[in-house]
mmCIF file of the N, C-alpha and C atoms, coordinates in Angstrom:
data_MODEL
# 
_entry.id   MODEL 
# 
loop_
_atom_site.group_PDB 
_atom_site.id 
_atom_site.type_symbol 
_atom_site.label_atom_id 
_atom_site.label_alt_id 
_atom_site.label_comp_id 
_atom_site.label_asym_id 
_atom_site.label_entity_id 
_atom_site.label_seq_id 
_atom_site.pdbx_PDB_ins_code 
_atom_site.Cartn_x 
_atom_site.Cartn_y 
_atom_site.Cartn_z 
_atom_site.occupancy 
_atom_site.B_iso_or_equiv 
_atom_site.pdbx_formal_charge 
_atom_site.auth_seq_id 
_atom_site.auth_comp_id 
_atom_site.auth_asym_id 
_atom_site.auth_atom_id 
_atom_site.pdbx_PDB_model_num 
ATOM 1   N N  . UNK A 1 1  ? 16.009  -13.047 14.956 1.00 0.00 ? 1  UNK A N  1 
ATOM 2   C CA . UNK A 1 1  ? 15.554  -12.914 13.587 1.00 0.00 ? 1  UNK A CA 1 
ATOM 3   C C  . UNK A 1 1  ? 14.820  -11.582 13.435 1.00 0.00 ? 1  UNK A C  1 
ATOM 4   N N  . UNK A 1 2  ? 15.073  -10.636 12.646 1.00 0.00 ? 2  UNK A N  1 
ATOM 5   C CA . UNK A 1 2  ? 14.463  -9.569  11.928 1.00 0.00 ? 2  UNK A CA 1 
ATOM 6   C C  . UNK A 1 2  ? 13.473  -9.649  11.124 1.00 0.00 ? 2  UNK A C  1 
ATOM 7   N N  . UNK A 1 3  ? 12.129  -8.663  11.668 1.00 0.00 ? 3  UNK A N  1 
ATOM 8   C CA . UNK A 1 3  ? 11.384  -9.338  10.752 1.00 0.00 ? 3  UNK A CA 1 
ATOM 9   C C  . UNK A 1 3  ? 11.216  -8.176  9.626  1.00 0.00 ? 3  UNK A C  1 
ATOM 10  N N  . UNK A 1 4  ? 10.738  -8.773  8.339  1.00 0.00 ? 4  UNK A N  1 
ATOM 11  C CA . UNK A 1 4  ? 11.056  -8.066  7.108  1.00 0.00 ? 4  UNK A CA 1 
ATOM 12  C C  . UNK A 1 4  ? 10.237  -6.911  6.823  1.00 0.00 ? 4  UNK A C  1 
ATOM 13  N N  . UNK A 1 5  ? 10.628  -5.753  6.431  1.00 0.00 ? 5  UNK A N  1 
ATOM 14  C CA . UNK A 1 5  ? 9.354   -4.462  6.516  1.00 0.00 ? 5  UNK A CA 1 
ATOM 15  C C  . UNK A 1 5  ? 9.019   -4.297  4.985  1.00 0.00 ? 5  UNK A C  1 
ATOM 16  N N  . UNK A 1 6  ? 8.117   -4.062  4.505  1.00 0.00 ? 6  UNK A N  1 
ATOM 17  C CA . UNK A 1 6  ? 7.839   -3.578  3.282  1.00 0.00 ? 6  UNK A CA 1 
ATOM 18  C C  . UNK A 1 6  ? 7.094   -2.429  3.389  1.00 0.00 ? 6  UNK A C  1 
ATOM 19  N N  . UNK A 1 7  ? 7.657   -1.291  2.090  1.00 0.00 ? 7  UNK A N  1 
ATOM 20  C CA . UNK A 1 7  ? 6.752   -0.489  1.974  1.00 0.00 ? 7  UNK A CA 1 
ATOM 21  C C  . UNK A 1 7  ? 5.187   -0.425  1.229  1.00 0.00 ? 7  UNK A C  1 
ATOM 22  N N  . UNK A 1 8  ? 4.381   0.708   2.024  1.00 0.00 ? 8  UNK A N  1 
ATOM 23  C CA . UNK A 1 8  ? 3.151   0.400   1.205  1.00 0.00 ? 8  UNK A CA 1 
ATOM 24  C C  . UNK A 1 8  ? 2.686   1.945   1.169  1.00 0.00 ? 8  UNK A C  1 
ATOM 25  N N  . UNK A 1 9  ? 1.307   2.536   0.550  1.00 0.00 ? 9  UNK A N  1 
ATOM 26  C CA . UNK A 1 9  ? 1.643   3.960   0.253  1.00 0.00 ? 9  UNK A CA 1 
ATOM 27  C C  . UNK A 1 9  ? 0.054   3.841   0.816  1.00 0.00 ? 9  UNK A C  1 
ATOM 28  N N  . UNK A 1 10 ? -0.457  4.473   1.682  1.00 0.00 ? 10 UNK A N  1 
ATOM 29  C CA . UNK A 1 10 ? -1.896  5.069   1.976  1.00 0.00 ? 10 UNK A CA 1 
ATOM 30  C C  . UNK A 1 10 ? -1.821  6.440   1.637  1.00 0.00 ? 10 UNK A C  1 
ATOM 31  N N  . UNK A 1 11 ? -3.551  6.837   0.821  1.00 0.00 ? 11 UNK A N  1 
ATOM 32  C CA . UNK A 1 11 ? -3.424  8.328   0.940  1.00 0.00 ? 11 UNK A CA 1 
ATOM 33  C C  . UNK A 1 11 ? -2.302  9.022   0.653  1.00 0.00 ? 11 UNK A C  1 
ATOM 34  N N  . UNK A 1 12 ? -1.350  8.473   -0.267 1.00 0.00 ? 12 UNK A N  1 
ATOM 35  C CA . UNK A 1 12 ? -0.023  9.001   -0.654 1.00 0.00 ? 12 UNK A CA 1 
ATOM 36  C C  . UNK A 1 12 ? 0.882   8.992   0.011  1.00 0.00 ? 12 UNK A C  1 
ATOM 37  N N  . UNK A 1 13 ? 0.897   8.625   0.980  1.00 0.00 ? 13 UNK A N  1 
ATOM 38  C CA . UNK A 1 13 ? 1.648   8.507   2.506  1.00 0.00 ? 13 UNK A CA 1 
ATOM 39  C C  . UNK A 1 13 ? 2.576   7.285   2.527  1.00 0.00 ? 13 UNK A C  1 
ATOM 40  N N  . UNK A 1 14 ? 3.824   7.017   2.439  1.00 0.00 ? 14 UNK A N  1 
ATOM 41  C CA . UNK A 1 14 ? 4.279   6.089   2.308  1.00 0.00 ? 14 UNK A CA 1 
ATOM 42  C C  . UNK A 1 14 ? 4.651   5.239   4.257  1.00 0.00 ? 14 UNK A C  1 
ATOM 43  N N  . UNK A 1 15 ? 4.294   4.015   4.466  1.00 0.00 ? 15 UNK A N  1 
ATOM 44  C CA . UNK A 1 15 ? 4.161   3.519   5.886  1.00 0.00 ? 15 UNK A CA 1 
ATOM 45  C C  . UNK A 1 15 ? 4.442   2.071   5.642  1.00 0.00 ? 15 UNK A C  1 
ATOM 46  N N  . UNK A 1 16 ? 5.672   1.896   6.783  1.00 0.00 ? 16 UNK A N  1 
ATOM 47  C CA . UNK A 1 16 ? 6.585   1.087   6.603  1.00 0.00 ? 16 UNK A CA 1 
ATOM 48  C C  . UNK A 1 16 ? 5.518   0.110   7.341  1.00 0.00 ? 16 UNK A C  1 
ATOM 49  N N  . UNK A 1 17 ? 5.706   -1.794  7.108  1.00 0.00 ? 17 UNK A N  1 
ATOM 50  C CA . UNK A 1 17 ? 4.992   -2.328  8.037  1.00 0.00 ? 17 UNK A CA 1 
ATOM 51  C C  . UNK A 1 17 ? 5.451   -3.839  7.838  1.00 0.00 ? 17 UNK A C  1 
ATOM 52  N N  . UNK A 1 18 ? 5.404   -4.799  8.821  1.00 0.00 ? 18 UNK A N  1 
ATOM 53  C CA . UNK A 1 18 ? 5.520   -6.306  8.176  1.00 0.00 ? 18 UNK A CA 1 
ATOM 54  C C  . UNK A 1 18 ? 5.037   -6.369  7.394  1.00 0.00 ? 18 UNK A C  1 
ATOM 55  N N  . UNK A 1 19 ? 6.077   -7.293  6.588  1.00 0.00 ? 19 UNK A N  1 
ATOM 56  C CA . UNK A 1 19 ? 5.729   -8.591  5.547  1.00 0.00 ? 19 UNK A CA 1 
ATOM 57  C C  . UNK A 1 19 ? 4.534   -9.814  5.860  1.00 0.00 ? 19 UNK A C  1 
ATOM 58  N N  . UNK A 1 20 ? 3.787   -9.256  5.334  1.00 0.00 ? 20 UNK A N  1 
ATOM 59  C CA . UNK A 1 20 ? 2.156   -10.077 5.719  1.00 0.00 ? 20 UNK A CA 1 
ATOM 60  C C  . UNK A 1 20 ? 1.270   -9.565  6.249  1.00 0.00 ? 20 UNK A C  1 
ATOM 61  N N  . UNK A 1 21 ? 1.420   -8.279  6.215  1.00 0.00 ? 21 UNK A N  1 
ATOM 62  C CA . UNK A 1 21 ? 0.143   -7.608  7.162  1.00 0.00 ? 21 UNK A CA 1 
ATOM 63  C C  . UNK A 1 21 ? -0.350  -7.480  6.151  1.00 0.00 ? 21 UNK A C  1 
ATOM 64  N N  . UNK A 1 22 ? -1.814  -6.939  6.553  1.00 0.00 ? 22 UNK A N  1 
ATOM 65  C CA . UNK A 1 22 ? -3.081  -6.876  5.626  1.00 0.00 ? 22 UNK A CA 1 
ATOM 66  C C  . UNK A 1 22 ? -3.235  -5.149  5.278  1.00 0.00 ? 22 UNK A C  1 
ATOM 67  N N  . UNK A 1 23 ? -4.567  -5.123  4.474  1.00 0.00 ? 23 UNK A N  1 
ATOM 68  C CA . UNK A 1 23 ? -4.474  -3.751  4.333  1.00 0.00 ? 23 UNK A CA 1 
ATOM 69  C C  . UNK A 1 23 ? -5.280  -3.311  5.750  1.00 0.00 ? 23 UNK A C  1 
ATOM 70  N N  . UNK A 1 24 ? -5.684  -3.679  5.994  1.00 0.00 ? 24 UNK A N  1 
ATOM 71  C CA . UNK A 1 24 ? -6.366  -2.918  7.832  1.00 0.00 ? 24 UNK A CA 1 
ATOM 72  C C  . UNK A 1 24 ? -5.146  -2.306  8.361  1.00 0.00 ? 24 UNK A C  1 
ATOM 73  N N  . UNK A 1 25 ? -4.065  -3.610  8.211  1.00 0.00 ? 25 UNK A N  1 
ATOM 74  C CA . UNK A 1 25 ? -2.844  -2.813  9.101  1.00 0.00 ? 25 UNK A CA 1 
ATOM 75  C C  . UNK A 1 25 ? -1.904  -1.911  8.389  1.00 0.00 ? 25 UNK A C  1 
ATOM 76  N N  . UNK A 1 26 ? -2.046  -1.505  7.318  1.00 0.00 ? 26 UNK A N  1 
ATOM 77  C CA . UNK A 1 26 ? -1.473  -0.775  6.381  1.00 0.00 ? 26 UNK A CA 1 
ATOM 78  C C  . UNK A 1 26 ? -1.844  0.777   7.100  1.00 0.00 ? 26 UNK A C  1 
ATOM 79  N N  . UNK A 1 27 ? -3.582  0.539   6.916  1.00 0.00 ? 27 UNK A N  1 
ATOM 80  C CA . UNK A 1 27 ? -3.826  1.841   7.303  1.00 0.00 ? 27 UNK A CA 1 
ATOM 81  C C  . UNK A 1 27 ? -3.733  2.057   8.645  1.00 0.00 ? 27 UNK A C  1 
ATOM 82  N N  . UNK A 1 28 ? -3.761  1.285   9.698  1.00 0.00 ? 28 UNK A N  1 
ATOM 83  C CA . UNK A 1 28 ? -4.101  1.143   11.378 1.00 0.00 ? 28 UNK A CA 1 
ATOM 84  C C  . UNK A 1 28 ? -2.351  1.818   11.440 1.00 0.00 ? 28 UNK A C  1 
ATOM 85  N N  . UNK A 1 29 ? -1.281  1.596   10.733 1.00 0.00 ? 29 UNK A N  1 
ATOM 86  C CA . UNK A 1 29 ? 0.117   2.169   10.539 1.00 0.00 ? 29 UNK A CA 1 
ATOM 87  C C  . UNK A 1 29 ? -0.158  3.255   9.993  1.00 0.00 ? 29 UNK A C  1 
ATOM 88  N N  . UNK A 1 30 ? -0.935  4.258   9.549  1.00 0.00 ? 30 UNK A N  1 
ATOM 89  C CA . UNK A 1 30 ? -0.882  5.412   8.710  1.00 0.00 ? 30 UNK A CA 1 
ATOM 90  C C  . UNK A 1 30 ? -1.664  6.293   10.001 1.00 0.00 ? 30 UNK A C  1 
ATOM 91  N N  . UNK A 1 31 ? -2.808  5.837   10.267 1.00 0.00 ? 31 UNK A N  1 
ATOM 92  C CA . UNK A 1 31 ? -3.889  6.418   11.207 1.00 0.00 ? 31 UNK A CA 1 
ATOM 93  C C  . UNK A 1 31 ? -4.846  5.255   11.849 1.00 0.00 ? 31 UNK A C  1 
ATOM 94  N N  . UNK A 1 32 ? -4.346  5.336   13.366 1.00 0.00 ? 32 UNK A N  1 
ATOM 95  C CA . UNK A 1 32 ? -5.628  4.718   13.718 1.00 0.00 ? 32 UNK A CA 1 
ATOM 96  C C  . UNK A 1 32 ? -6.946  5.062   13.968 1.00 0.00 ? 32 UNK A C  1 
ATOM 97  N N  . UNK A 1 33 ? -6.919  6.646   13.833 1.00 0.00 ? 33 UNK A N  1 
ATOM 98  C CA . UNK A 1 33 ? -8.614  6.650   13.477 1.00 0.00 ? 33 UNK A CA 1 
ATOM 99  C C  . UNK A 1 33 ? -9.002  6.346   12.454 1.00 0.00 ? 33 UNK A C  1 
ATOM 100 N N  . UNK A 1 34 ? -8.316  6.267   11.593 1.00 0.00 ? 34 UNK A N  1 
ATOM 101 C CA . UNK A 1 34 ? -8.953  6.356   9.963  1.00 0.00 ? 34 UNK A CA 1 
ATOM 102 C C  . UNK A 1 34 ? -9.104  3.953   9.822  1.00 0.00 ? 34 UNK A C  1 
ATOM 103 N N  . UNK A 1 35 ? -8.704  3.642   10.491 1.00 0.00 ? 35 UNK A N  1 
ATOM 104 C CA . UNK A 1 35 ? -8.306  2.139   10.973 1.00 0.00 ? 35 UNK A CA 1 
ATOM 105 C C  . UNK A 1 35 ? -9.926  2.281   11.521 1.00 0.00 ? 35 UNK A C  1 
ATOM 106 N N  . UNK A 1 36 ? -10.135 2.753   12.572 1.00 0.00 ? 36 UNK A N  1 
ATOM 107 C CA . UNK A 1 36 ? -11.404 2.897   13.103 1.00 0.00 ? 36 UNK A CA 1 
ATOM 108 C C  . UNK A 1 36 ? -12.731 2.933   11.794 1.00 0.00 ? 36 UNK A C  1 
ATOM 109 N N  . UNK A 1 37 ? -12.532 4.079   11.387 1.00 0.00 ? 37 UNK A N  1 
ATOM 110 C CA . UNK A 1 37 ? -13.500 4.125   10.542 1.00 0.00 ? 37 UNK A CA 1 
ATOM 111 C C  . UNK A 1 37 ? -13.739 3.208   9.796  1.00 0.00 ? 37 UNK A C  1 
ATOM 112 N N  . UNK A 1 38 ? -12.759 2.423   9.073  1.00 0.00 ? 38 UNK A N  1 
ATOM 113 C CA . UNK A 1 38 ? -12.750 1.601   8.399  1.00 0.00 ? 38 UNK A CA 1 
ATOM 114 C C  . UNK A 1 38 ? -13.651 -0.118  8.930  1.00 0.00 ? 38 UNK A C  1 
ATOM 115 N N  . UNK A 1 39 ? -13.552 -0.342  10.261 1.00 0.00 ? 39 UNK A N  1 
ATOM 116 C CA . UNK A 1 39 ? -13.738 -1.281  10.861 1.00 0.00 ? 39 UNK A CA 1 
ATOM 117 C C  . UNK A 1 39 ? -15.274 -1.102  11.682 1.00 0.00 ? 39 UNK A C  1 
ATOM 118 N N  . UNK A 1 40 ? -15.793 0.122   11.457 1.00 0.00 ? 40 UNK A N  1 
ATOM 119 C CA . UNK A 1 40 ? -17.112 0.714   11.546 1.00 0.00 ? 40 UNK A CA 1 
ATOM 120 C C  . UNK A 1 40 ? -18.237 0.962   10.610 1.00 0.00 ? 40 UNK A C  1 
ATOM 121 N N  . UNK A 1 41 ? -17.019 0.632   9.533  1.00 0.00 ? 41 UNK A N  1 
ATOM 122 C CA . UNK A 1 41 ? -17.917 0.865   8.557  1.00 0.00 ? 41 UNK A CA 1 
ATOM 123 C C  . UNK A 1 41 ? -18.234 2.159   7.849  1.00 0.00 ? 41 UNK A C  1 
ATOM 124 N N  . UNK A 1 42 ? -17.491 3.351   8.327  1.00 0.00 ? 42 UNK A N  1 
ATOM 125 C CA . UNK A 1 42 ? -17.476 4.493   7.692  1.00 0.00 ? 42 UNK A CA 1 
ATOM 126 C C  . UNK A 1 42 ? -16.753 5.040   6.451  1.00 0.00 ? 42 UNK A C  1 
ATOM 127 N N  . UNK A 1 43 ? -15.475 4.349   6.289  1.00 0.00 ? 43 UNK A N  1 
ATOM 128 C CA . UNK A 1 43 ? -14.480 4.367   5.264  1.00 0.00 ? 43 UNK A CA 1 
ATOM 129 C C  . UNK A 1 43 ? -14.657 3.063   4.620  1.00 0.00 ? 43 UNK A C  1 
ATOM 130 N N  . UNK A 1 44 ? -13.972 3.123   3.381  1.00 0.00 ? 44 UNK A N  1 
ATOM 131 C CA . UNK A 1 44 ? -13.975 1.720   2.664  1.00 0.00 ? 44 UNK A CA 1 
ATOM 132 C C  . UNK A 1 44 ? -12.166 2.146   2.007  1.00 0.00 ? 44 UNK A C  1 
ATOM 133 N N  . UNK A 1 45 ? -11.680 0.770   2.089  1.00 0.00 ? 45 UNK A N  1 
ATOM 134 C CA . UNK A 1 45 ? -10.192 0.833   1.441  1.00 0.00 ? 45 UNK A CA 1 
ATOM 135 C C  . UNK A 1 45 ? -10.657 0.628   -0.172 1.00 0.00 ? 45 UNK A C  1 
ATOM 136 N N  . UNK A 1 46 ? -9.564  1.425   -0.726 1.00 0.00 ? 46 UNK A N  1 
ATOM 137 C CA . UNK A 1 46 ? -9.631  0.765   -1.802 1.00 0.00 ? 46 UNK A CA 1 
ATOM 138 C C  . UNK A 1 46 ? -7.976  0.588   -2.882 1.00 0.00 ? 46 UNK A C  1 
ATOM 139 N N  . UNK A 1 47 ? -8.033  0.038   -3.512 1.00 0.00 ? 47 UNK A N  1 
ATOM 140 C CA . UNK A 1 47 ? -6.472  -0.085  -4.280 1.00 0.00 ? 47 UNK A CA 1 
ATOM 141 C C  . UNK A 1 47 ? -6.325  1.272   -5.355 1.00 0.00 ? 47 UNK A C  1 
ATOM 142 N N  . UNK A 1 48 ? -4.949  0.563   -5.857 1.00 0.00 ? 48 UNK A N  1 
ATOM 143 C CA . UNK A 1 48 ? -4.615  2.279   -6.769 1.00 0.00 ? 48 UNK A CA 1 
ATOM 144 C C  . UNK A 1 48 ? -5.797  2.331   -7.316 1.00 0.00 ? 48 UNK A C  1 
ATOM 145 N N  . UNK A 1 49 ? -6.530  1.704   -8.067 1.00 0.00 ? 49 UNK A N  1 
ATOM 146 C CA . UNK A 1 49 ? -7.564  1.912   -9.405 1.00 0.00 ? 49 UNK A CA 1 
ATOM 147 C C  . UNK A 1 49 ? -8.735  2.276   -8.987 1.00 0.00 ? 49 UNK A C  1 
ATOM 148 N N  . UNK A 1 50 ? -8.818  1.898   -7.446 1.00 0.00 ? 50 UNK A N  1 
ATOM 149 C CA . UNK A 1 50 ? -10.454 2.958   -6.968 1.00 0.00 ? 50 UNK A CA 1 
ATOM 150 C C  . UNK A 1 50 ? -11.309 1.540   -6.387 1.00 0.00 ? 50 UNK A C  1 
ATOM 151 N N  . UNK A 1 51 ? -10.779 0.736   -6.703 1.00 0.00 ? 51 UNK A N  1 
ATOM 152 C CA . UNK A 1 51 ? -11.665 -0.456  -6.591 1.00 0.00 ? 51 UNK A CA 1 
ATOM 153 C C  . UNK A 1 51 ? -12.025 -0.910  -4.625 1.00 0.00 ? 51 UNK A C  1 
ATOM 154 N N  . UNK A 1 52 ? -12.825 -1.089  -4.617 1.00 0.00 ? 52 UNK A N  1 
ATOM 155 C CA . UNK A 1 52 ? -12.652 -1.448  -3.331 1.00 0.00 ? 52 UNK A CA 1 
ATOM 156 C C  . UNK A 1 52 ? -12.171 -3.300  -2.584 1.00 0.00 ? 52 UNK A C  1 
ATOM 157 N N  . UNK A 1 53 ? -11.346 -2.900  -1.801 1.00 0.00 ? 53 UNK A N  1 
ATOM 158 C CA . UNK A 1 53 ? -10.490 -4.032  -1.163 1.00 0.00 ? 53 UNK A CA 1 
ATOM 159 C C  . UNK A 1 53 ? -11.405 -4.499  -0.352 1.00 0.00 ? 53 UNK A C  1 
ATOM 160 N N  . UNK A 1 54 ? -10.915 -6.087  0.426  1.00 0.00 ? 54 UNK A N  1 
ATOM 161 C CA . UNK A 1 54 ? -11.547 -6.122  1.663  1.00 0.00 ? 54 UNK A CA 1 
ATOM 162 C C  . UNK A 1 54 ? -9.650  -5.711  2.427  1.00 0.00 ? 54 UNK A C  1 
ATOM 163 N N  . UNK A 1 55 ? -10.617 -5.696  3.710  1.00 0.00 ? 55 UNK A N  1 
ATOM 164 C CA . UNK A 1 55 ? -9.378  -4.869  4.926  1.00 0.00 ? 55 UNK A CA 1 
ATOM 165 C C  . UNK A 1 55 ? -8.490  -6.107  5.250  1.00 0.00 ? 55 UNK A C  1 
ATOM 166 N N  . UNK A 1 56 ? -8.665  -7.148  4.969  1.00 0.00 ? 56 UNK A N  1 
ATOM 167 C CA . UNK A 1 56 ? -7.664  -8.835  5.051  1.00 0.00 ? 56 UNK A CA 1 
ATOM 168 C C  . UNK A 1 56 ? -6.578  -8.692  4.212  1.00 0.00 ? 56 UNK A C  1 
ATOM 169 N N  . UNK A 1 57 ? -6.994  -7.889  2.757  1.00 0.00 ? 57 UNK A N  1 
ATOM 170 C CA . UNK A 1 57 ? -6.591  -8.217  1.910  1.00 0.00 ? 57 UNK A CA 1 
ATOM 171 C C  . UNK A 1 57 ? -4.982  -8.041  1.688  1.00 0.00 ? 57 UNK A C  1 
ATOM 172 N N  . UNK A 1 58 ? -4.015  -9.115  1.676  1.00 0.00 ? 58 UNK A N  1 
ATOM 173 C CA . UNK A 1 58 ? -2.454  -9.255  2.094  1.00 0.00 ? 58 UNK A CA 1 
ATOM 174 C C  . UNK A 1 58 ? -1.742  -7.998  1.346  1.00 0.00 ? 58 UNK A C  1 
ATOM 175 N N  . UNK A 1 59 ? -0.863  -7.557  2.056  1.00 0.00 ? 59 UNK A N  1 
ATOM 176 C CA . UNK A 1 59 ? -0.133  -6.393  1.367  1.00 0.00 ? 59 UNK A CA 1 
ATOM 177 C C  . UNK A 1 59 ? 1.156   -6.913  0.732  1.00 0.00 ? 59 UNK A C  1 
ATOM 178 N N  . UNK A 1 60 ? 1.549   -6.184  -0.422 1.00 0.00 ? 60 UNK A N  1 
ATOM 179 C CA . UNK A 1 60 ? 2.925   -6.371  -0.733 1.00 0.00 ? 60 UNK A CA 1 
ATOM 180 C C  . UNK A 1 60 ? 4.075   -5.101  -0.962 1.00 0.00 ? 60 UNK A C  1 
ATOM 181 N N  . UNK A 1 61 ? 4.965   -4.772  -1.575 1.00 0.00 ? 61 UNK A N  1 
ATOM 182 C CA . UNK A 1 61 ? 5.599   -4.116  -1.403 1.00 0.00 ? 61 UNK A CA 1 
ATOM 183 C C  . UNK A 1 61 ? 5.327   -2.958  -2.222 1.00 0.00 ? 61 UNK A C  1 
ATOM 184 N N  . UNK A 1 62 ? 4.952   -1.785  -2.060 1.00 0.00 ? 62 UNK A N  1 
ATOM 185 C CA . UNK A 1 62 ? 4.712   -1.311  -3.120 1.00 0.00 ? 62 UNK A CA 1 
ATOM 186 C C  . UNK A 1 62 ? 3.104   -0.942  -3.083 1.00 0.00 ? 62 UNK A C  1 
ATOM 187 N N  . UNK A 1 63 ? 2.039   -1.384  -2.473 1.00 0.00 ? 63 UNK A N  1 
ATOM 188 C CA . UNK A 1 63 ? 0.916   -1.453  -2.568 1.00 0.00 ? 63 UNK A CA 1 
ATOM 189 C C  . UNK A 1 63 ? 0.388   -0.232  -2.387 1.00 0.00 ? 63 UNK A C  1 
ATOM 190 N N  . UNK A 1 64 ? -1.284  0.263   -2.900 1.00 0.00 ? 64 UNK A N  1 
ATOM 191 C CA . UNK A 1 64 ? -0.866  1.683   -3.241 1.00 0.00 ? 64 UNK A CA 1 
ATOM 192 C C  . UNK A 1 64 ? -2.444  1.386   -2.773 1.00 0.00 ? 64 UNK A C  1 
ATOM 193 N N  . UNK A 1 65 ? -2.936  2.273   -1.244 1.00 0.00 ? 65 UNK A N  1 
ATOM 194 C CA . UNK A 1 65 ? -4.463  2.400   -0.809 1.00 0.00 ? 65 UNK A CA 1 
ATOM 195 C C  . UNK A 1 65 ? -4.739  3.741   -0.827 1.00 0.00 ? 65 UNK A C  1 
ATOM 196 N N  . UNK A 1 66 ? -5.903  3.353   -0.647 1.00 0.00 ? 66 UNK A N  1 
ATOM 197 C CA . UNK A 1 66 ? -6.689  4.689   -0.826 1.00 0.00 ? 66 UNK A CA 1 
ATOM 198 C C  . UNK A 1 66 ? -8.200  4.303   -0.164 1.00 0.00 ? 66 UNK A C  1 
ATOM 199 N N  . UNK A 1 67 ? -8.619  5.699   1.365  1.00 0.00 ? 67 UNK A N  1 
ATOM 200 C CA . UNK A 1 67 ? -9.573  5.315   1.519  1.00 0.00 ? 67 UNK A CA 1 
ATOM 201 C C  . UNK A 1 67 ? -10.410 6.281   1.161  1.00 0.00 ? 67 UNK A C  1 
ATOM 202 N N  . UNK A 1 68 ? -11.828 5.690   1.261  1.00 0.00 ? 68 UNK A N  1 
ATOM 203 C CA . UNK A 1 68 ? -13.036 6.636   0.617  1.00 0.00 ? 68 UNK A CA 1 
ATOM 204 C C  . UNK A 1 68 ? -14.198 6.877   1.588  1.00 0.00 ? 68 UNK A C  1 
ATOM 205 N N  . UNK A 1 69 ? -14.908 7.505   1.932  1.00 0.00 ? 69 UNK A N  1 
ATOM 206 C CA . UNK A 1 69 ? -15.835 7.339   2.270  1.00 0.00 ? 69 UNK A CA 1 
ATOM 207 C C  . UNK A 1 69 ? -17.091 6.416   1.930  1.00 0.00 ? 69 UNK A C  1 
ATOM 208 N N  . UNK A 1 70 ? -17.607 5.715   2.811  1.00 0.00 ? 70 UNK A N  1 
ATOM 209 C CA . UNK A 1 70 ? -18.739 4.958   2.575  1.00 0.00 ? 70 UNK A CA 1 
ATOM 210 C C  . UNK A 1 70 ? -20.183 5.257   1.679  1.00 0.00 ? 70 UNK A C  1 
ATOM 211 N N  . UNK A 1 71 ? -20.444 5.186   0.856  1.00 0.00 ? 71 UNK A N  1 
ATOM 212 C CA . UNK A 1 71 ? -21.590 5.507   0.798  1.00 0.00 ? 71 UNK A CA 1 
ATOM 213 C C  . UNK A 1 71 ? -23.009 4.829   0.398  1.00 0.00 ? 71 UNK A C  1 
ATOM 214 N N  . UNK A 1 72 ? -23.773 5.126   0.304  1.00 0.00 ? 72 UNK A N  1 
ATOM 215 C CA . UNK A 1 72 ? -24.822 3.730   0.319  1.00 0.00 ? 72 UNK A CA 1 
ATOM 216 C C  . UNK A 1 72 ? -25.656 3.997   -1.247 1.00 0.00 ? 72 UNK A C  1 
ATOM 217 N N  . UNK A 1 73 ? -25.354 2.584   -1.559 1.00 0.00 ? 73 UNK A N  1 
ATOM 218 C CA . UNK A 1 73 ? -26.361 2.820   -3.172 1.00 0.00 ? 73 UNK A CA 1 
ATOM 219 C C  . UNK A 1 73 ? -27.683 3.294   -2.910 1.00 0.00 ? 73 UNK A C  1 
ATOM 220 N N  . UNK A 1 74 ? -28.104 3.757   -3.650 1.00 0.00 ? 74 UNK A N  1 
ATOM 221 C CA . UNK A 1 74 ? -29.583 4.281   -3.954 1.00 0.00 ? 74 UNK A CA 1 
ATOM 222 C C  . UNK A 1 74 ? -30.427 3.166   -4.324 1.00 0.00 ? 74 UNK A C  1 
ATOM 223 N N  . UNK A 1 75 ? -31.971 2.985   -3.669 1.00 0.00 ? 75 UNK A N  1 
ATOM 224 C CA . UNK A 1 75 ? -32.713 1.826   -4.279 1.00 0.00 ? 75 UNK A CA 1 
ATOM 225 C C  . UNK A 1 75 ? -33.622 2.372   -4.560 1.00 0.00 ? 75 UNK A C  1 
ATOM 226 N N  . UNK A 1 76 ? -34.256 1.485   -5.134 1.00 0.00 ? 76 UNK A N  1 
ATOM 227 C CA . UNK A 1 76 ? -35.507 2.072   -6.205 1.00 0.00 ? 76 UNK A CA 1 
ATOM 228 C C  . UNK A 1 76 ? -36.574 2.597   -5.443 1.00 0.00 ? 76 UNK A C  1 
ATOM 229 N N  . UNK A 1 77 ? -36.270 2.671   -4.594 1.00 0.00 ? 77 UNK A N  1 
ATOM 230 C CA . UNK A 1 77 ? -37.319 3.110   -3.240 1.00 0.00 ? 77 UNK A CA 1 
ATOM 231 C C  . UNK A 1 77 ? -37.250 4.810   -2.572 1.00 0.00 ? 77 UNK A C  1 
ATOM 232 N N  . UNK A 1 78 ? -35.694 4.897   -2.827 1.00 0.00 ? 78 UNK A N  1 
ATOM 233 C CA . UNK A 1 78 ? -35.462 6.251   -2.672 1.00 0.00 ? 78 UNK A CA 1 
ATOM 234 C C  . UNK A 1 78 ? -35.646 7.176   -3.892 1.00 0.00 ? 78 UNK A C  1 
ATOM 235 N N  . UNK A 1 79 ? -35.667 6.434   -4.702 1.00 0.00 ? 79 UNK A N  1 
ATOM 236 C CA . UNK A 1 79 ? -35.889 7.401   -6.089 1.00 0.00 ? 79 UNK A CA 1 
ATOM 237 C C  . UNK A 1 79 ? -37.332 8.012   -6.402 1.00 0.00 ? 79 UNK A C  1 
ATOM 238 N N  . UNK A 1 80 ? -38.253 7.195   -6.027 1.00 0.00 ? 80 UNK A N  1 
ATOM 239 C CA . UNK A 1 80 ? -39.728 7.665   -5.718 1.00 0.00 ? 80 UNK A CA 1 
ATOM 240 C C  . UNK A 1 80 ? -40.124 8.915   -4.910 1.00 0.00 ? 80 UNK A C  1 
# 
């Protein structure tokens, strides 16, 4: 049995991968450092619209990531 590939697009990058992988493995197929970062906590995935994903989150055909750098909200503590 063959198992089924779908496309998905990181960073504009189009990367072929099973049917059911998540977005971790979307990108861990594009770059595994950038897989790294992500699982460290340095990058954050996010979908076409900017939004941020979790890295579980099931892929389908067509799916369109994008990662970002992490960055940390500001609290009312740093603003002082």
């Amino acid at each position: 049995m063959t198992t089924r590939m779908v496309r998905v697009f990181v960073n504009a990058a189009g990367v072929e991968i099973p049917a059911g992988s998540t977005a971790l493995d979307a990108v861990r197929a594009w770059s595994a450092e950038a897989a790294d970062e992500v699982t460290s906590a340095r990058r954050v995935i996010t979908d076409s619209r900017g939004l941020p994903i979790s890295a579980d989150t099931p892929m389908s055909a067509g799916s369109i990531l994008r990662l970002v750098a992490k960055r940390e909200r500001a609290t009312p503590e740093d603003e002082s």
